[in-house]
N, C-alpha and C positions, 0 to 999 in steps of 0.2 A: 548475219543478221536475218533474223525470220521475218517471214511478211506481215504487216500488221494492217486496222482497218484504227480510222480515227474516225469520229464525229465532230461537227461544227453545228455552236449555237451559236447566235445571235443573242446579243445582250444591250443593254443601255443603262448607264451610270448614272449621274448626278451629284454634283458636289458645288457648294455657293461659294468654292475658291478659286480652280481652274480646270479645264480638259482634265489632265492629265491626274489630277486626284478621282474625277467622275471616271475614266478608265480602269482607276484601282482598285476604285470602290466595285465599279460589276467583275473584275478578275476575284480579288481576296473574296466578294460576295460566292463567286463560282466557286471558288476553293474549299468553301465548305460543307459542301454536298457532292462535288465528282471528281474524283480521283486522275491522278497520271492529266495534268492539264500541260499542254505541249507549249500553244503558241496563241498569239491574241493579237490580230490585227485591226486595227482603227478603219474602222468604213465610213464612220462620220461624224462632224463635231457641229453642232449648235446651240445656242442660248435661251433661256427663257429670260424675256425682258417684260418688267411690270413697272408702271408710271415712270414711261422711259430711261428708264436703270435698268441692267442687266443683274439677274439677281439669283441664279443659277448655269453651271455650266452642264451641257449631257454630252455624253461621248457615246455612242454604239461600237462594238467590239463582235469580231467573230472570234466563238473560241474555241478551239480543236481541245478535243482530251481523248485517250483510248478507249477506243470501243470495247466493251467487253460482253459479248452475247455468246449467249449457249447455243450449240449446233444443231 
């Protein structure tokens, strides 16, 4: 296996269903602009709540994908 370099972004989802759709939504969102996406770790989950309802969930995600830079 050769040596590789990855980058990690940070992102933040949103979905008015659950965590876990608002993490899909910024992974499948990332998937459509960079390539070789590896891994996607949850760093934080909390809610926007308006006239005391909860009425969106956001998840923050870091998400590694291949680096790919010219030398």
């Amino acid at each position: 296996m050769s040596d590789s370099v990855y980058k990690v972004v940070e992102l933040v989802g949103t979905s008015t269903e659950s965590w876990e759709k608002a993490a899909a939504a910024a992974v499948n969102r990332a998937g459509e602009t960079l390539r070789e996406l590896r891994v996607a770790e949850v760093v934080e989950q909390d809610m926007i709540i308006e006239g005391g309802k909860v009425t969106a969930y956001r998840t923050k995600v870091k998400v590694s994908f291949k680096f790919e830079g010219g030398a």
